[in-house]
TIPA-138494 format. One record per residue (C-alpha): residue in one letter; x, y, z. Coordinates in steps of 0.02 Angstrom, whole numbers, plus 50000, padded with zeros to 5 digits. Last residue first. Layout:
# residues N
resn,u,v,w
A,X,Y,Z
...
END
This chain:
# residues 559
resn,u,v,w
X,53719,48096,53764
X,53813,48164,53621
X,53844,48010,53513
X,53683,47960,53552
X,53596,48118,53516
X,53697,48147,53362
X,53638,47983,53290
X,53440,48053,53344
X,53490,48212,53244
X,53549,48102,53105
X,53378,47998,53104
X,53289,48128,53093
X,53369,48249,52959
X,53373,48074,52846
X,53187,48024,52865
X,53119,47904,52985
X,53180,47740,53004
X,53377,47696,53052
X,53433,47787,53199
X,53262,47795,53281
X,53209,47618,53249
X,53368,47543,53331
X,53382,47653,53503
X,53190,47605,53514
X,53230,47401,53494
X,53382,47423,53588
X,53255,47503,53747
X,53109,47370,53703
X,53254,47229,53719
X,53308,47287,53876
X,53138,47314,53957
X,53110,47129,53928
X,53260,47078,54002
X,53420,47022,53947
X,53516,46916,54070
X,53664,46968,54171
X,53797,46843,54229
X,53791,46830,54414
X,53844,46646,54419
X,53904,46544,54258
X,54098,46564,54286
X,54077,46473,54438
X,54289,46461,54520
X,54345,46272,54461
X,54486,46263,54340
X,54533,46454,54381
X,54564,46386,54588
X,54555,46562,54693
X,54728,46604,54760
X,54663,46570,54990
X,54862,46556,55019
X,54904,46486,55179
X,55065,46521,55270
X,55198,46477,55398
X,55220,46280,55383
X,55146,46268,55207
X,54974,46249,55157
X,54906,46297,54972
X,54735,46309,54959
X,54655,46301,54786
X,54503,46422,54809
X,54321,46400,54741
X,54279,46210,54779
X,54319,46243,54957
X,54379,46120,55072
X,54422,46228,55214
X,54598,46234,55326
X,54642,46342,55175
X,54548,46496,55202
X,54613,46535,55365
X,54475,46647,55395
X,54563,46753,55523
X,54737,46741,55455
X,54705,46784,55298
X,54587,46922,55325
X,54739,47007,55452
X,54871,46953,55328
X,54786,47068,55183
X,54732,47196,55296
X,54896,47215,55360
X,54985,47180,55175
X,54850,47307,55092
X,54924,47453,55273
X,55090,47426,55234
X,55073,47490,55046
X,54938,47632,55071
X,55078,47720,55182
X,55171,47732,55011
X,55134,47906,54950
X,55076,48011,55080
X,55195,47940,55211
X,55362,47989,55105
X,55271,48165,55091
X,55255,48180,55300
X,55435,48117,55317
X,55516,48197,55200
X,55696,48140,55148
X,55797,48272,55058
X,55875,48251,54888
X,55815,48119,54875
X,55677,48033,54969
X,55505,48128,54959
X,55551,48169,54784
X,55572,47973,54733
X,55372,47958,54783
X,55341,47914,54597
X,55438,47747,54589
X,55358,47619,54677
X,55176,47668,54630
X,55250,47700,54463
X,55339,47526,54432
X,55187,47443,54514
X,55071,47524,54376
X,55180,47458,54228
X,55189,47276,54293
X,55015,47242,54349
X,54941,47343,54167
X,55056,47255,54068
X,55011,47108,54132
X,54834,47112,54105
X,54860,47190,53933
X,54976,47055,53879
X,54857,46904,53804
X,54730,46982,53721
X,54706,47185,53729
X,54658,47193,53534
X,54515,47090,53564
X,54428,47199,53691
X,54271,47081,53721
X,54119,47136,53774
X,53976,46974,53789
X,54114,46852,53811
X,54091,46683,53696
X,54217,46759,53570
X,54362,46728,53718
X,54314,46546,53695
X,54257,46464,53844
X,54326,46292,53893
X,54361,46292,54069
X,54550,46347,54034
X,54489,46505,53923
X,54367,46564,54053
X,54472,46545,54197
X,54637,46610,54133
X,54530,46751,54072
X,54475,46792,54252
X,54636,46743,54340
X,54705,46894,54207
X,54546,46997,54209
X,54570,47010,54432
X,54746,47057,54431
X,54747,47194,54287
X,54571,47254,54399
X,54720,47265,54549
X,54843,47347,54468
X,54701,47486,54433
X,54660,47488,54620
X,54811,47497,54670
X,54851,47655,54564
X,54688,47735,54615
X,54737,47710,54791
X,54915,47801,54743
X,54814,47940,54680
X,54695,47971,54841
X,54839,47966,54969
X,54951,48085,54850
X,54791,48210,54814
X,54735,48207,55013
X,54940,48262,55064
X,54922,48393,54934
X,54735,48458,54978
X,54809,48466,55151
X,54936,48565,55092
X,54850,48688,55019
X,54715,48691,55154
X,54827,48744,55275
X,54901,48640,55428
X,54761,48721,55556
X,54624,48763,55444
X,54625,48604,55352
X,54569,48497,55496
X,54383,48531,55444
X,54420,48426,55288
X,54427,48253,55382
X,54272,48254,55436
X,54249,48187,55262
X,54272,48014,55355
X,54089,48040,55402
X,54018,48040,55219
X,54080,47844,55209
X,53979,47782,55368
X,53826,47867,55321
X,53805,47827,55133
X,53837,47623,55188
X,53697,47674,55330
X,53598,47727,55187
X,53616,47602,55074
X,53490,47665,54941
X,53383,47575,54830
X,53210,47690,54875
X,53139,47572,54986
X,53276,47600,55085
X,53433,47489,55091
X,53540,47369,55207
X,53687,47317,55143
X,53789,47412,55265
X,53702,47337,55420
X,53772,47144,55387
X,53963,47190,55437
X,54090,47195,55314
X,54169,47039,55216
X,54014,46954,55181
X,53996,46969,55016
X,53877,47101,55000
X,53914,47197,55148
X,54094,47233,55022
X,53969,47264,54887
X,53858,47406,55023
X,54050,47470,55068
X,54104,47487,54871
X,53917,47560,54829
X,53946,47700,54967
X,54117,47758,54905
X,54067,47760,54742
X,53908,47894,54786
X,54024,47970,54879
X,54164,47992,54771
X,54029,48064,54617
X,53979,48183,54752
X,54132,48253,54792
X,54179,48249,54593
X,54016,48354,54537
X,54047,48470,54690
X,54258,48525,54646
X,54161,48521,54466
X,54029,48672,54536
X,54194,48768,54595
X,54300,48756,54431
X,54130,48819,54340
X,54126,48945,54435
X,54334,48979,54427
X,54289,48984,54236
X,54157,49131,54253
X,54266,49214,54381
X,54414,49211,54255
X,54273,49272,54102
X,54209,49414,54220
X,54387,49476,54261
X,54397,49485,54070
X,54596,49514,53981
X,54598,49360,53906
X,54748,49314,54020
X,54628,49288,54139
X,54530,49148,54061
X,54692,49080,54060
X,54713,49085,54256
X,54567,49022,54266
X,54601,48847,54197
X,54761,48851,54270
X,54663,48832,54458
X,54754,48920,54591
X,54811,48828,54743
X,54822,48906,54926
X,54879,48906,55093
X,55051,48776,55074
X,55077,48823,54881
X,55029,48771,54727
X,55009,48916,54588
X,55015,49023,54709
X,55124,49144,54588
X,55166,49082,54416
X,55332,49006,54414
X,55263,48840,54318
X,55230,48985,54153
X,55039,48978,54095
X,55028,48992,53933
X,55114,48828,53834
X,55098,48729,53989
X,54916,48742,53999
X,54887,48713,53834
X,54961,48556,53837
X,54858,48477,53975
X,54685,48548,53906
X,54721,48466,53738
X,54779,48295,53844
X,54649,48297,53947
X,54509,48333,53829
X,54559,48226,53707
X,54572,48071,53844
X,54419,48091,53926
X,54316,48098,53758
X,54420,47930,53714
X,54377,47860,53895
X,54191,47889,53849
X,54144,47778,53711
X,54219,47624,53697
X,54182,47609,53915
X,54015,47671,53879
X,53955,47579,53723
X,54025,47416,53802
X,53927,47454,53984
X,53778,47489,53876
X,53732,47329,53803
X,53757,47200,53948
X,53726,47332,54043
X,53535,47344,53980
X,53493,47502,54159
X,53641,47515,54258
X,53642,47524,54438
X,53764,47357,54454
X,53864,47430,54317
X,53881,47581,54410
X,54017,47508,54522
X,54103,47463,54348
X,54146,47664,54298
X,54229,47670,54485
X,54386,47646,54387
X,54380,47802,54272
X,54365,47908,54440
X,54544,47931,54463
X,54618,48013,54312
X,54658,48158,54416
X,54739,48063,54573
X,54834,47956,54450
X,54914,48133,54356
X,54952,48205,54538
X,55052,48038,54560
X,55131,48055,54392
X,55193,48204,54430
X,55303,48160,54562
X,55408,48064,54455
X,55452,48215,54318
X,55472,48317,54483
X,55628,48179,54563
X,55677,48161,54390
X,55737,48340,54345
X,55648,48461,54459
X,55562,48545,54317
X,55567,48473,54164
X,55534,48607,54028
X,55588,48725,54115
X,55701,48755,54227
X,55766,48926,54159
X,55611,48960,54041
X,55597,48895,53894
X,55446,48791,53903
X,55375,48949,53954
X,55403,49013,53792
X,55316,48896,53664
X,55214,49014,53593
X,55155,49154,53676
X,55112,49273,53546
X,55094,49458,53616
X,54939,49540,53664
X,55004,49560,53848
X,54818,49536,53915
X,54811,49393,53805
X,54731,49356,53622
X,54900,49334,53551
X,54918,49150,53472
X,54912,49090,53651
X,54785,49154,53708
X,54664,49114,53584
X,54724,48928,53580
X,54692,48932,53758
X,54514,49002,53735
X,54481,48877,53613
X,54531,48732,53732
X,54432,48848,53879
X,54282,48838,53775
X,54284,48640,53759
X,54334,48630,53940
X,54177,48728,53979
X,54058,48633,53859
X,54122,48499,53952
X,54132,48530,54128
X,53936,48607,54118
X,53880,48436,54042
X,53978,48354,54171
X,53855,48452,54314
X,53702,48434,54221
X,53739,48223,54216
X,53795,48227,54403
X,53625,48295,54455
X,53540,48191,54363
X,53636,48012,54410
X,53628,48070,54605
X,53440,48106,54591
X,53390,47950,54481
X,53492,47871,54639
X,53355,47925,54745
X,53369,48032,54894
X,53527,48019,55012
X,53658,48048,54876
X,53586,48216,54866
X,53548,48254,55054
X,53722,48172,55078
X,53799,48287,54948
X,53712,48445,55026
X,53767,48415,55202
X,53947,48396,55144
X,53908,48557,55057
X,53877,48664,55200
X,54001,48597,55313
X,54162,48620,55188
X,54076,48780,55159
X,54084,48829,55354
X,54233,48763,55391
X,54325,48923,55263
X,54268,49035,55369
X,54216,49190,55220
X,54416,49196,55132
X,54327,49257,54985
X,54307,49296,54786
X,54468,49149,54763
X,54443,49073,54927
X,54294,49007,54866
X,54408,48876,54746
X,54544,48822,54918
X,54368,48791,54999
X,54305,48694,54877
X,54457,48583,54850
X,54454,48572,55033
X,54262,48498,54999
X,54362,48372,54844
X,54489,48318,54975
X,54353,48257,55100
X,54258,48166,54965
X,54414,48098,54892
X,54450,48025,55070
X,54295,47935,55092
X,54310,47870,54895
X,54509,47821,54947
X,54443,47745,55132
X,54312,47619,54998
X,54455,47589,54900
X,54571,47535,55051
X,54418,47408,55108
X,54411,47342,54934
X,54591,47308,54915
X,54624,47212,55088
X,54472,47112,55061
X,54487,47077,54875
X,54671,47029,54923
X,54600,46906,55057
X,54474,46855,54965
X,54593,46811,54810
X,54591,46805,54621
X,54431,46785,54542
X,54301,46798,54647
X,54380,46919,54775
X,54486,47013,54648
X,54296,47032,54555
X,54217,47091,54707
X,54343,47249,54748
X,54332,47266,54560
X,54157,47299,54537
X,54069,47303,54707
X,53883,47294,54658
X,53867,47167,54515
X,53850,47186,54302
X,53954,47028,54291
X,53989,46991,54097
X,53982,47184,54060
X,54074,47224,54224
X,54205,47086,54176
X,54253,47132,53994
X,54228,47335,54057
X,54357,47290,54192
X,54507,47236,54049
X,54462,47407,53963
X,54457,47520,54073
X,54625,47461,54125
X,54665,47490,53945
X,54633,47661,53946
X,54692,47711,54102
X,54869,47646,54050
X,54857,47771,53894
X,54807,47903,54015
X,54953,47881,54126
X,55057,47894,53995
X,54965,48035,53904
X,54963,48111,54078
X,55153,48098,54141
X,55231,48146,53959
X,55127,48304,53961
X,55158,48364,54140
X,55340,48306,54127
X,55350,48435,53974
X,55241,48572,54054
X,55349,48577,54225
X,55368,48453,54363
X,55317,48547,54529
X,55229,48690,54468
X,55142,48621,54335
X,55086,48437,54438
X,55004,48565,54560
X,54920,48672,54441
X,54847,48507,54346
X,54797,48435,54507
X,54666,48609,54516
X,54555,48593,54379
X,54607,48420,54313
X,54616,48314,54471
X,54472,48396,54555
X,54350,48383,54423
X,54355,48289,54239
X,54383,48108,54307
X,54207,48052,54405
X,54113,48188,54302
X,54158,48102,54152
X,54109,47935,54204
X,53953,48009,54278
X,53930,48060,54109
X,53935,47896,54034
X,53819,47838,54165
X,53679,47982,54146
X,53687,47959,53975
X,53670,47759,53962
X,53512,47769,54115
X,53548,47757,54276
X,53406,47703,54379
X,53426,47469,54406
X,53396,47488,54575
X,53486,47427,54739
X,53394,47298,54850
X,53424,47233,55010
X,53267,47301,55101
X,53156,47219,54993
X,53241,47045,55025
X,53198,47067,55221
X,53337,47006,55305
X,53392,46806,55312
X,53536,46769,55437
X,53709,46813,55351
X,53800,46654,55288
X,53959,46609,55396
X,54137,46631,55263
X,54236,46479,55240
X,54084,46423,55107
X,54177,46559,54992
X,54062,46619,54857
X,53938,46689,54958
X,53782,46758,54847
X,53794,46947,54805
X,53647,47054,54847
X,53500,47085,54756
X,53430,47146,54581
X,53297,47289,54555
X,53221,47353,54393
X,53149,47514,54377
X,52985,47531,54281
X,53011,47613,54095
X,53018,47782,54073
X,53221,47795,54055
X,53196,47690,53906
X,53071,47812,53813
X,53216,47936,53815
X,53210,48102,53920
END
């Protein structure tokens, strides 16, 4: 353990109003509104790979195999990677700047719109509850693998488990989840030189694979454009987690320093092993493979290759590690989930109980209301966990994709606001210079093309009901939410300094005012503990001698 992570645990409290149209909550006892400052710079940049290497990757990738083939499977994730990227990018500017509970779902409500931030937050906070309830069928559909022991009963047992977890300390949460990405990573790094291995002829057929089941009659695009599109759905649900990256920052220990070294740092990691692991699944495992998504069951690539080497101990090896990611990204959704609902409490636009925490910094009625939707899992039995998992992955991807058109919302009102009250982009404390002007644009436009787009299977050549559902219900229900805040608050009957209100005979739009929204409010300022943590980080990489100071480099890099 570093000497920062030693040092007393800072505290910082809830979100001020911003919006005088919204009633002030009655004072509460400050010490009971409180999250802490625990998570140190490893434990976040691993929760940011634990968030994305899990469900998605392990199991998604099976799904978006067998339905688009290895070539759409590519194309799809280095596409939707790239667009990850810079989404990370444009909320690490504005989770650096405002390290505050809520990330996005706050930021589209400073910055943008309430109501949006309203309608957006609310849906994110049902996509972590959701996630957690698709990540304990993913658990199920994993066991089922050495046995089909009552299914309800491991769903149960580990839902218990992640509360207990989540319920305890966040220190607990960030350790746990650190262990659990270091086991993802050293086992995606073995199964990228297993794959290579495999494929050059160390398989149970000892032949070289090639390129052959890109060959195969379908292949490589299977489905034509209706699978192609379908993928990318799959490939939102597994990069999901990348997003939630900013709730952290209000748990963060120096943000203003290590929310830029994280978001620089990790998404590359992310990327590599996605896109390795992505292409060597479709070079040696063939989309026909058997199970390989299907209504009862879904079989992880991942051990499917460790099969090929011939070692039924090596497949259940990898399906272990399959199974204790399935936990890592439950957990990682909860925790999320909670800090979205304790922001939205925040700021007013949930009720005053969910920001309410123990002594120990956690909202534990926040943690209680978002574990229940998982109740959701124990219906698996009766439509089959396969397709449950399915229906889960397309509600949980197209969330992800709102959410990251919504962060390209937010850093384009929020960089029209900076630059138009006088700020130079230099002034910001992370800046992505290479991003400036389009990226914010880029990222609306791109990511409402795919959320528009991707659910073209569930319409031709067939229409299905139940699949059309899964992949635009989220649509209708952001414009109910959104009218319903709207239309309550009525934002612009109210002189407020934040929002320029714009009345016409049917409609009032609460778009927050750039020329006048507080820029100044909830920036983070260095404290003492900060500087003694840079000042440590400093002295070990540079004083010392040479073995010393490159082991502590490697540290940093690692860690």
């Amino acid at each position: 353990m570093v000497e920062s992570e030693l040092l007393d645990n800072k505290s910082y409290g809830s979100i001020e109003n911003d919006h005088p149209d919204v009633l002030p909550v009655p004072p509460v006892d400050r010490e009971q509104r409180k999250l802490h400052r625990g998570l140190s710079t490893r434990q976040v940049q691993m929760i940011a790979i634990a968030g994305t290497i899990g469900t998605g990757l392990f199991l998604g990738t099976g799904s978006s195999l067998a339905k688009g083939g290895p070539a759409s499977m590519l194309i799809c994730y280095t596409i939707i990677g790239f667009i990850v990227y810079v989404t990370l990018l444009l909320l690490g500017e504005m989770a650096t700047q405002y390290p505050i509970a809520g990330s996005f779902g706050t930021y589209c409500v400073r910055f943008f719109s309430p109501s949006y931030g309203f309608a957006l937050a609310w849906n994110y906070w049902f996509n972590d509850a959701v996630s957690v309830a698709s990540d304990l069928v993913a658990a199920q559909l994993v066991m089922s693998y050495w046995s089909d022991w009552h299914p309800w009963a491991i769903g149960l047992i580990f839902w218990f488990f992640l509360v207990g977890i989540n319920a305890i300390h966040v220190k607990a949460y960030g350790e746990l989840e650190y262990w659990l990405a270091s086991l993802k990573v050293i086992a995606i790094v073995v199964f990228i030189i297993i794959g290579i291995l495999v494929n050059v002829g160390v398989n149970s057929q000892h032949r070289y694979l090639g390129g052959e089941n890109w060959r195969l009659p379908g292949a490589p695009f299977v489905g034509g454009f209706g699978g192609f599109a379908r993928v990318f759905v799959t490939a939102s649900f597994a990069y999901g987690g990348t997003e939630s990256l900013g709730i952290t920052a209000g748990e963060t220990k120096n943000p203003s320093k290590n929310m830029p070294r994280v978001v620089k740092a990790v998404f590359w990691r992310i990327l590599i092993f996605y896109i390795l692991s992505v292409l060597l699944i479709g070079l040696n495992v063939p989309y026909t493979y058997p199970d390989l998504s299907s209504k009862s069951s879904v079989t992880s690539p991942f051990t499917i290759v460790f099969k090929e080497v011939g070692s039924a101990g090596a497949a259940s090896f990898m399906n272990t590690v399959v199974f204790t990611s399935v936990i890592s990204a439950g957990n990682h959704a909860l925790f999320a989930g909670t800090r979205v609902l304790y922001g939205l409490s925040a700021i007013h636009q949930a009720p005053r109980l969910f920001s309410w925490t123990t002594r120990n910094g956690i909202p534990l009625p926040s943690l209680l209301a978002t574990s229940s939707i998982s109740i959701l899992c124990f219906g698996s039995s009766y439509i089959g966990n396969g397709q449950l998992w399915t229906w889960l992955q397309n509600l949980v991807g197209v969330s992800n994709q709102i959410a990251w058109l919504s962060i390209g919302l937010a850093s384009w009102r929020f960089r029209k606001a900076w630059v138009r009250q006088g700020h130079s982009p230099n002034d910001l404390k992370f800046r992505a210079a290479w991003t400036w002007p389009w990226a914010p644009l880029f990222v609306v436009i791109i990511v409402a093309c795919l959320i528009l787009i991707q659910g073209w299977s569930s319409i031709f050549p067939e229409f299905v009901v139940v699949d059309f559902i899964s992949y635009y219900i989220e649509i209708p229900v952001m414009i109910v939410m959104y009218t319903a805040w709207m239309l309550i608050k009525r934002p612009g009957l109210n002189n407020s300094s934040q929002t320029s209100p714009t009345k016409t005979r049917f409609w009032y739009s609460d778009l927050v005012d750039v020329n006048t929204v507080d820029l100044s409010k909830d920036q983070y300022h260095d404290e003492e503990s900060d500087h003694i943590e840079d000042e440590t980080r400093t002295r070990r990489m540079t004083k010392g001698n040479l073995g010393r100071r490159i082991l502590w480099r490697l540290y940093y890099v690692a860690a």
